[in-house]
C-alpha positions as CSV (number, residue, x, y, z in Angstrom):
1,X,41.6,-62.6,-84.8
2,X,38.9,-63.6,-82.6
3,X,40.2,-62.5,-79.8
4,X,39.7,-58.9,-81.4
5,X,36.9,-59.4,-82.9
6,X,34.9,-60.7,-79.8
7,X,34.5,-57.1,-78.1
8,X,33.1,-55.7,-81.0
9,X,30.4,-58.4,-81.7
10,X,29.4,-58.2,-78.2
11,X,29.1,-54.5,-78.6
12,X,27.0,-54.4,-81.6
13,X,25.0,-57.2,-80.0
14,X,24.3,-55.6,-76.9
15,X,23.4,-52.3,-78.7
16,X,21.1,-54.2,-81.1
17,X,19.1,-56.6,-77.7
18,X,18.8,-52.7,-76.2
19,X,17.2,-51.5,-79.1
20,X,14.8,-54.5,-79.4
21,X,14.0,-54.1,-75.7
22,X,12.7,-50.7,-76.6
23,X,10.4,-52.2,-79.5
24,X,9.2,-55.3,-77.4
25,X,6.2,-56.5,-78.8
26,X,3.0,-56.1,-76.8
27,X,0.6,-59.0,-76.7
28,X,-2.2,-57.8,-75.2
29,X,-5.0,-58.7,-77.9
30,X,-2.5,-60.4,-79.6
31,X,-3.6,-64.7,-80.0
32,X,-0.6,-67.3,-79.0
33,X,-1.4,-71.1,-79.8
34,X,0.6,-73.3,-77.9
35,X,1.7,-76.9,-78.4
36,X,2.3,-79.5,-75.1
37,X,0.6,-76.8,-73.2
38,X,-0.1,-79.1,-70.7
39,X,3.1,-79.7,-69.0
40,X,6.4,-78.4,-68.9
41,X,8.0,-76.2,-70.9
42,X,4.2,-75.5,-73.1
43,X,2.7,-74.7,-69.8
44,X,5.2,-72.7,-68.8
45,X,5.5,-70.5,-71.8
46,X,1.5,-70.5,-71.8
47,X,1.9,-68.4,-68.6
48,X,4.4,-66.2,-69.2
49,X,1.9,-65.0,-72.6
50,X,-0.4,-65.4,-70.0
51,X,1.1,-62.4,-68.2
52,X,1.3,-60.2,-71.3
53,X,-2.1,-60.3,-71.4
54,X,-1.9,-62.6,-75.0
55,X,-5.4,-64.6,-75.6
56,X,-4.4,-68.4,-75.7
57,X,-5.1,-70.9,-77.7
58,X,-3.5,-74.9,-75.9
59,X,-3.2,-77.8,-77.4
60,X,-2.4,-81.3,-76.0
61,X,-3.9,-84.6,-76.1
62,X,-4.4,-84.8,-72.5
63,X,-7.6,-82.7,-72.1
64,X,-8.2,-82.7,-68.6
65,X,-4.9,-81.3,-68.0
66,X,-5.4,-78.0,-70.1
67,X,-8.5,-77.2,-68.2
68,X,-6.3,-77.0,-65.3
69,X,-3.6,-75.0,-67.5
70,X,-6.6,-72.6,-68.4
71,X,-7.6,-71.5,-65.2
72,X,-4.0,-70.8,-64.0
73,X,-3.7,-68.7,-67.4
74,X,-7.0,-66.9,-66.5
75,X,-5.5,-65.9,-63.1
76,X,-2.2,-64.5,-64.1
77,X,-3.9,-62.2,-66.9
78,X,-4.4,-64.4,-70.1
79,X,-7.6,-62.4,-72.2
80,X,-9.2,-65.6,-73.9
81,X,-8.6,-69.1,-73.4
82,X,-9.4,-71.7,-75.8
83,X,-8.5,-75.0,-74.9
84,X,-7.9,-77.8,-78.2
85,X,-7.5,-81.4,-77.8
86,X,-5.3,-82.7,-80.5
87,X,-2.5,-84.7,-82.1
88,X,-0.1,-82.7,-83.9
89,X,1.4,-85.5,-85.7
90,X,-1.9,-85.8,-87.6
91,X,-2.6,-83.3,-90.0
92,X,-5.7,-83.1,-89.9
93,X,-5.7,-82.5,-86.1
94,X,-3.4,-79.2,-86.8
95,X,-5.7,-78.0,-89.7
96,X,-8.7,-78.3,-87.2
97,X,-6.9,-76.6,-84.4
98,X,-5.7,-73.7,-86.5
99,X,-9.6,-73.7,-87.5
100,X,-10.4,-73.5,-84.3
101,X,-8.8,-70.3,-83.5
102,X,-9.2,-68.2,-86.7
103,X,-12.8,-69.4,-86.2
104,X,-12.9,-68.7,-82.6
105,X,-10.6,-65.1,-83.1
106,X,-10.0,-64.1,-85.7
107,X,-6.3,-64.1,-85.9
108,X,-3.4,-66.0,-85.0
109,X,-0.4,-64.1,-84.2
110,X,2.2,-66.3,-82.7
111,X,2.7,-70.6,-82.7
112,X,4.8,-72.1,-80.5
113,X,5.6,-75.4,-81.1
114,X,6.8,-76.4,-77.4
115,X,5.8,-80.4,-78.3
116,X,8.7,-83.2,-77.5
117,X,9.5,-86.4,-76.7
118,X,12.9,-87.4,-75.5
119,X,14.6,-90.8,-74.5
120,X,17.3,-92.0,-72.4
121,X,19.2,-95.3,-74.0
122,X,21.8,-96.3,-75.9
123,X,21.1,-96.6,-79.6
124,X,21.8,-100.1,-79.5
125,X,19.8,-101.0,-76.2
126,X,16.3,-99.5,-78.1
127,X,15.4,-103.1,-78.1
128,X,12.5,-102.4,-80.8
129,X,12.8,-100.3,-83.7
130,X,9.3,-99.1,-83.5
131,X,10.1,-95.8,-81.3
132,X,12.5,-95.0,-84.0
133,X,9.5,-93.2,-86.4
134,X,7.5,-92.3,-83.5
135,X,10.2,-89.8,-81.9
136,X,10.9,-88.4,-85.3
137,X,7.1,-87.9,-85.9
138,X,6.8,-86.0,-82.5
139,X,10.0,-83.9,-82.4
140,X,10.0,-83.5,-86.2
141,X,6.5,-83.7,-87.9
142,X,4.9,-82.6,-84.9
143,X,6.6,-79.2,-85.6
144,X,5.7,-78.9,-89.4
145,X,2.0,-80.0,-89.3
146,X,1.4,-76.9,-87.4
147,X,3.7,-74.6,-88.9
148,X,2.2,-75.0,-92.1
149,X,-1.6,-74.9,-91.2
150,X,-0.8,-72.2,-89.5
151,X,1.7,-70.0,-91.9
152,X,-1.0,-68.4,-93.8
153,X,-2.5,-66.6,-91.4
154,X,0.5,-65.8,-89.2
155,X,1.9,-64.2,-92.9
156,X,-1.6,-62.5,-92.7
157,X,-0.5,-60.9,-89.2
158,X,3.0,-60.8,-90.0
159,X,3.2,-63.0,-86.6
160,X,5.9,-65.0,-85.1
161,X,6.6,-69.2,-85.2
162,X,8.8,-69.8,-81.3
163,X,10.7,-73.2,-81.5
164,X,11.5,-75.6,-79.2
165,X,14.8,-77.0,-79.5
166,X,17.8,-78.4,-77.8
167,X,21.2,-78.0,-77.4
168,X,21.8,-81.5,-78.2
169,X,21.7,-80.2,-81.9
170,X,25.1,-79.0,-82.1
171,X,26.5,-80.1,-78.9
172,X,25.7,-84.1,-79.1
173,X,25.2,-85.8,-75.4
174,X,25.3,-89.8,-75.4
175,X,21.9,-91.7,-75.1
176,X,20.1,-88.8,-77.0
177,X,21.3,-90.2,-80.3
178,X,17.0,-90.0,-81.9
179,X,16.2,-87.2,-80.1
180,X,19.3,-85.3,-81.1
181,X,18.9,-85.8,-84.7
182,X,15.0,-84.9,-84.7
183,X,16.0,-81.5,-83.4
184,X,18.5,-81.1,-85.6
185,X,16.0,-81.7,-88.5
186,X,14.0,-79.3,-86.7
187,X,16.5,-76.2,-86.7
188,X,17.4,-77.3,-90.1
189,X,13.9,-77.0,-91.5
190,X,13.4,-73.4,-89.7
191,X,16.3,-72.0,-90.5
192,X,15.8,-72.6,-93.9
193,X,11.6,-71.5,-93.9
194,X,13.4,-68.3,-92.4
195,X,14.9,-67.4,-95.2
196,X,11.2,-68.5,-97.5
197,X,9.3,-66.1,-95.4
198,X,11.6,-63.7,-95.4
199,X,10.3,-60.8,-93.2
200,X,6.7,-61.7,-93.7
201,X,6.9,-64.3,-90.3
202,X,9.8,-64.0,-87.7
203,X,10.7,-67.2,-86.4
204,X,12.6,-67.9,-83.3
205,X,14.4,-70.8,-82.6
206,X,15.0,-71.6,-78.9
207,X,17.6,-74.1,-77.5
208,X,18.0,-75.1,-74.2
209,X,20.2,-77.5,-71.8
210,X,20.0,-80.0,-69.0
211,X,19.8,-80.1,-65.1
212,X,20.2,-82.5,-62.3
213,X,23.3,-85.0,-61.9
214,X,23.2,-86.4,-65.1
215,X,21.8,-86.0,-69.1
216,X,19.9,-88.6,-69.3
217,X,17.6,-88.3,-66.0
218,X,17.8,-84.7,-65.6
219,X,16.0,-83.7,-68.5
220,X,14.1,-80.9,-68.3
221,X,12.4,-80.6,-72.3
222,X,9.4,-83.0,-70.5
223,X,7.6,-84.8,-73.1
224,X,4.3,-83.8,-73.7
225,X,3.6,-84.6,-77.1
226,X,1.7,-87.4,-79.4
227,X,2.0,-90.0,-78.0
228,X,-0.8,-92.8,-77.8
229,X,-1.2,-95.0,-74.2
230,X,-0.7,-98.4,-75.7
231,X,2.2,-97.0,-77.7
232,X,4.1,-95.9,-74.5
233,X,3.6,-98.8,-72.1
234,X,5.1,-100.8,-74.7
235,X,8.5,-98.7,-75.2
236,X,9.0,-98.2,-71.4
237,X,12.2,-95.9,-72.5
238,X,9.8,-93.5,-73.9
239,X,8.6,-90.6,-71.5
240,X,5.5,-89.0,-72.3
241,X,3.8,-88.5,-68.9
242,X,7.0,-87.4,-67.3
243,X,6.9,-86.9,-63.6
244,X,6.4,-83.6,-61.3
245,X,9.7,-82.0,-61.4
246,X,12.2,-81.3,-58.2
247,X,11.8,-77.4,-57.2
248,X,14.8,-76.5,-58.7
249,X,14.1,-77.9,-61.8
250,X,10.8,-76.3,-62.1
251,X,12.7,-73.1,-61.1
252,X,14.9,-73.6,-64.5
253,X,12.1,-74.6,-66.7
254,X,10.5,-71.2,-65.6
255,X,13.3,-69.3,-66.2
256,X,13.7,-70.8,-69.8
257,X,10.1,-69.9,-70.1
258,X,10.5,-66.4,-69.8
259,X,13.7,-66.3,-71.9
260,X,11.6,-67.2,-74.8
261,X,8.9,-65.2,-74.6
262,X,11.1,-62.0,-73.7
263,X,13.3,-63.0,-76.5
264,X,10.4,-64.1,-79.3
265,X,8.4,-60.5,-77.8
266,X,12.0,-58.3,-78.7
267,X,11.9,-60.4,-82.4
268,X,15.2,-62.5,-81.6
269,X,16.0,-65.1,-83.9
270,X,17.5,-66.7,-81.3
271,X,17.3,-67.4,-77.9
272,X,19.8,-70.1,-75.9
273,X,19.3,-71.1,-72.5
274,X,21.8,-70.6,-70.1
275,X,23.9,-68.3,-72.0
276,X,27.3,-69.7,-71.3
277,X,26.2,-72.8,-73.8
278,X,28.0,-69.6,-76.1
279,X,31.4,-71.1,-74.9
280,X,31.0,-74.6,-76.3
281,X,29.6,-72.8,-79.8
282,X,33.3,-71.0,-80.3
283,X,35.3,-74.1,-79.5
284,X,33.2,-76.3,-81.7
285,X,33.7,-73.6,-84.2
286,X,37.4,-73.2,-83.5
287,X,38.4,-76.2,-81.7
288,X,36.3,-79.3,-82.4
289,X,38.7,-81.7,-81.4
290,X,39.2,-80.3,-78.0
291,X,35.7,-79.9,-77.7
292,X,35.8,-83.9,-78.5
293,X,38.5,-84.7,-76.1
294,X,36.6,-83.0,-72.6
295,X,33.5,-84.3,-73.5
296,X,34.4,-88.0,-74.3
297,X,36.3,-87.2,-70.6
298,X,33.4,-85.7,-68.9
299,X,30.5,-87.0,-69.7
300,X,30.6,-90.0,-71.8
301,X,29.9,-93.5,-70.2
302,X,30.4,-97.0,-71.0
303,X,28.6,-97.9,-73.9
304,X,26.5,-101.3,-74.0
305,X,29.4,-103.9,-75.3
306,X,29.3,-104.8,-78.6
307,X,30.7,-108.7,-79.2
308,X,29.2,-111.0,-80.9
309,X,26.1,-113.3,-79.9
310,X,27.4,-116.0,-78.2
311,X,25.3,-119.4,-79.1
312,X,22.9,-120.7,-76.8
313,X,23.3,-124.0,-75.2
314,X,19.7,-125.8,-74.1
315,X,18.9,-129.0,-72.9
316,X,18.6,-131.8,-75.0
317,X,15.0,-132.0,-76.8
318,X,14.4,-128.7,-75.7
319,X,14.2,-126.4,-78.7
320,X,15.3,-122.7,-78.5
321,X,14.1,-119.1,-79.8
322,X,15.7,-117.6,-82.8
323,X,15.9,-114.2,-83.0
324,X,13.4,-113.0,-85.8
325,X,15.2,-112.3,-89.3
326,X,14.9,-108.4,-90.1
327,X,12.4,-108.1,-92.8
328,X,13.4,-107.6,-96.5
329,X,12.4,-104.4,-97.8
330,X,13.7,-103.3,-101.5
331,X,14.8,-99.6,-101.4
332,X,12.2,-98.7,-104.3
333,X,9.2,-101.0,-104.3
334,X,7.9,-101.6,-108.3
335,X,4.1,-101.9,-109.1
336,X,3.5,-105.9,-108.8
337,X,2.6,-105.8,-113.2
338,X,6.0,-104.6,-113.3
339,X,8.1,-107.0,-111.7
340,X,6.6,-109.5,-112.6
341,X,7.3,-109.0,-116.1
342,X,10.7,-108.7,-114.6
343,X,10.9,-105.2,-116.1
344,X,11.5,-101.6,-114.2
345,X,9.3,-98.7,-114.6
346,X,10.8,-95.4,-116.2
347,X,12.9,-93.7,-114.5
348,X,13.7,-95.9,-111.9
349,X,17.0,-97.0,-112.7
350,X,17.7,-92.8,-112.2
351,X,16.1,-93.0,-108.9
352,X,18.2,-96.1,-107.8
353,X,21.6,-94.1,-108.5
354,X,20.5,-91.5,-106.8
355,X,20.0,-93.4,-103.5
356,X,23.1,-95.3,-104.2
């Protein structure tokens, strides 16, 4: 059945990316706010707006960096550059930056949300659970804190929200295990505001791969996100400052660059990086198992080993380290009046089945 039905699909979706092509959307005087403009993928799609003639609007915490990012921007075409220090995991940082720009222009046509933070371990090697919350602030909240200072007046320009996301989401690599299920909350949450907005805000969602050798190191969504100093140098499998990239990576983060703009310009809903990523979508639709199979074959690894502690023999009058006892934390914490009286406040035995 698919097999017949493949020619026609790619038919009807050839004739509707030609008519879209026709229609592409001009940004000149048009505003773009970017996210992690100042490396990466964000700097990358900066310039390519840049080129269109868009006015920009980049945000990152590193400063000193967008200036840079500016002036390249300026040079290949960009109107208007406003340049925004900010956290996007704080609220109140994305309510002042999309201040900023209606205050500074006006209007605010389309966000990009190009902010992320990946990792390269084993879930079990993280070591401390305290990177756990802080990748899914970045690669989850770091999207909806802007989106939603910013939906009002993209519904006002009927503008456009461009996502960041990875292939990882439906196509699960090892060592990614965090960073695969914050992008999948991330398409999750779009795909569904898609259908809130209806045609009042088009929203594409963008997906991409990997290059180099291998997964892990070859990354190529760099992490330029929200990340604080002292919180990094103590989770040194955390990349926030990621280094230069090889030519040919740079040459592949450019070229994803492009397909997103072109494709968020021509109104796609969708845009996936390199195309033949379609291949794994049919057998994962049609053939999970054998997906399964060449995967665990091609590109899985040993995992850490999982045996039990062993005990630790010391020296005599020497004492040794225990490892710290995970703290107890009640599912639904009570008001201290309450449990004390050893009662439960209304309605929380209904709350308690529903999380059991």
């Amino acid at each position: 059945m698919l097999a017949f039905a493949w020619p026609t699909l790619a038919f009807l979706r050839a004739a509707e990316w030609a008519v879209k092509a026709l229609t592409k959307e001009d940004m000149r005087d048009k505003v773009v706010l970017v996210t992690g403009a100042s490396s990466a993928i964000g700097e990358q799609v900066a310039y390519e707006y840049a080129r269109r003639g868009a006015s920009l609007v980049l945000v990152a915490r590193r400063e000193h960096r967008l200036f840079a990012v500016r002036d390249n921007a300026r040079a290949l075409g960009a109107g208007q550059v406003l340049v925004v220090a900010a956290d996007v995991v704080r609220e109140d940082d994305c309510r002042r930056l999309v201040a900023d720009t209606i205050s500074y222009f006006g209007q605010l046509d389309h966000l990009v949300n190009a902010v992320s933070l990946g990792h390269d371990f084993y879930f079990e090697e993280a070591g401390d659970t305290a990177a756990f919350p802080h990748l899914m602030d970045i690669n989850f909240w770091g999207n909806v804190y802007p989106t939603y200072a910013a939906l009002p007046y993209l519904r006002r320009s009927h503008g456009r929200i461009v996502v960041n996301a990875s292939v990882e989401t439906w196509l699960p690599m090892p060592r990614m295990s965090l960073y695969s299920a914050a992008k999948a909350a991330v398409i999750d949450f779009y795909e569904t505001l898609r259908y809130e907005v209806r045609d009042d805000v088009g929203i594409t969602v963008a997906t991409h791969g990997w290059i180099g050798g291998e997964p892990g190191a070859g990354r190529f969504a760099l992490e330029e996100g929200a990340a604080s100093p002292d919180q990094t140098q103590t989770q040194p499998h955390l990349k926030v400052d990621a280094p230069e990239l090889p030519a040919a990576a740079a040459a592949q983060v450019e070229a994803y660059a492009r397909a997103v703009v072109d494709g968020a310009c021509r109104g796609d809903a969708r845009v996936r990086r390199p195309g033949w990523y379609d291949v794994f979508l049919v057998f994962r639709a049609f053939a999970p198992d054998v997906l399964a199979w060449t995967f665990r074959l091609l590109l899985s690894t040993a995992a850490p080993a999982t045996a039990a502690p062993r005990a630790v023999v010391a020296p005599v009058g020497v004492a040794t380290a225990a490892l710290p006892a995970p703290p107890a934390r009640p599912l639904i914490e009570y008001p201290a009046n309450a449990t004390a009286a050893g009662r439960r406040p209304a309605g929380a035995v209904a709350q308690l089945h529903k999380l059991e």
